[in-house]
N, C-alpha and C positions, 0 to 999 in steps of 0.2 A: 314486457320485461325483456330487457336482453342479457342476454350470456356471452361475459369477458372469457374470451379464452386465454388461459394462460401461457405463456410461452417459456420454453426451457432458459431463455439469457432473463425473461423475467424474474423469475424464480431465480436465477444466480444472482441478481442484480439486490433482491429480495435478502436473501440467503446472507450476503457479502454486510448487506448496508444491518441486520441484523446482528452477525458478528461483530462489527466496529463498534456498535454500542455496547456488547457487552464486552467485550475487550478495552473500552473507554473504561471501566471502571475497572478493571485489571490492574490496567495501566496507574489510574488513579491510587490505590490501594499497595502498590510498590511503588510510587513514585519514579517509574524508568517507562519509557517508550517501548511499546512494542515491534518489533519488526514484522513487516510485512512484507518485504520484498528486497532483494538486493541485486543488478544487473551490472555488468561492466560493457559499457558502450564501448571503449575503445582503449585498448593495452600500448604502449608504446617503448622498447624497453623494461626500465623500472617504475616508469609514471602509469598512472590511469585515470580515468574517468569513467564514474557511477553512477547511478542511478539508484536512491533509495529512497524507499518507502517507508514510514514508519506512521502509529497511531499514539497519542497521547491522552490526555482525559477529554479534548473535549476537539481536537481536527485529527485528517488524516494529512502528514505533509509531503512531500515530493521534492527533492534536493538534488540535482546534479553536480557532485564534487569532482576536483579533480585534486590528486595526491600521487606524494612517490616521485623517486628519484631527486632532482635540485629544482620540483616545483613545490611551493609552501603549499598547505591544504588551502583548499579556496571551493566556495559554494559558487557556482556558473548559474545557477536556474533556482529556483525556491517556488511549490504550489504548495498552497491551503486549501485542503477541501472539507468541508462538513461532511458529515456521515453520510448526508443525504446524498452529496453531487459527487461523493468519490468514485460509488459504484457504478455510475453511469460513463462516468468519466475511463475508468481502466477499463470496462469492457469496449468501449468503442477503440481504444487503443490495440488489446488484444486481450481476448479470451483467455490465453493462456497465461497471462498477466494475472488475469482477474481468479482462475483457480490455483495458482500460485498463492496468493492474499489469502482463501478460502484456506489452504495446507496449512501453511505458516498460524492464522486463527484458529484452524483444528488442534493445531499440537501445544499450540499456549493454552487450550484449556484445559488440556489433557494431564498440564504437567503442573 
């Protein structure tokens, strides 16, 4: 018999893909997205460009817009991920990503 050790990114990875399903039915049950994340890659002026996260009832998506000043809103980038491939995915990106996502699902349940 062998013994899987568990590791602490496992358990977040665990933890993360955990929340998204029940925040799928949150989500479900108001009919509105959840936020997960919101970053500003780059300020220019009054324009910008974002990075946001959001879960639905049934993916997690990933959007990079850019908005503000005399540029129309415009989507640059678009991921879908299932429950399953997102928390693998944000953690290899950055951890601090990945507990950000964790915060943001702590305080949607909470409230």
């Amino acid at each position: 018999m062998s013994n899987k050790q568990v590791t602490l990114d496992d358990w977040m990875i665990e933890r993360l893909g955990d929340r998204l399903r029940k925040a799928s039915i949150i989500a479900c049950r108001t009919g509105r997205p959840i936020l997960l994340y919101r970053n500003t890659l780059e300020e220019l002026d009054q324009a910008a460009e974002e990075e946001i996260a959001t879960i639905n009832e049934k993916y997690v998506i990933v959007q990079v817009l850019t908005h503000g000043g005399f540029i129309a809103p415009d989507v640059q980038q678009q991921y879908v991920f299932t429950f399953d491939q997102f928390p693998e995915w944000i953690m290899n990106r950055s951890r601090d990503l990945l507990l950000e996502c964790l915060e943001c699902l702590d305080q949607e349940m909470l409230d």
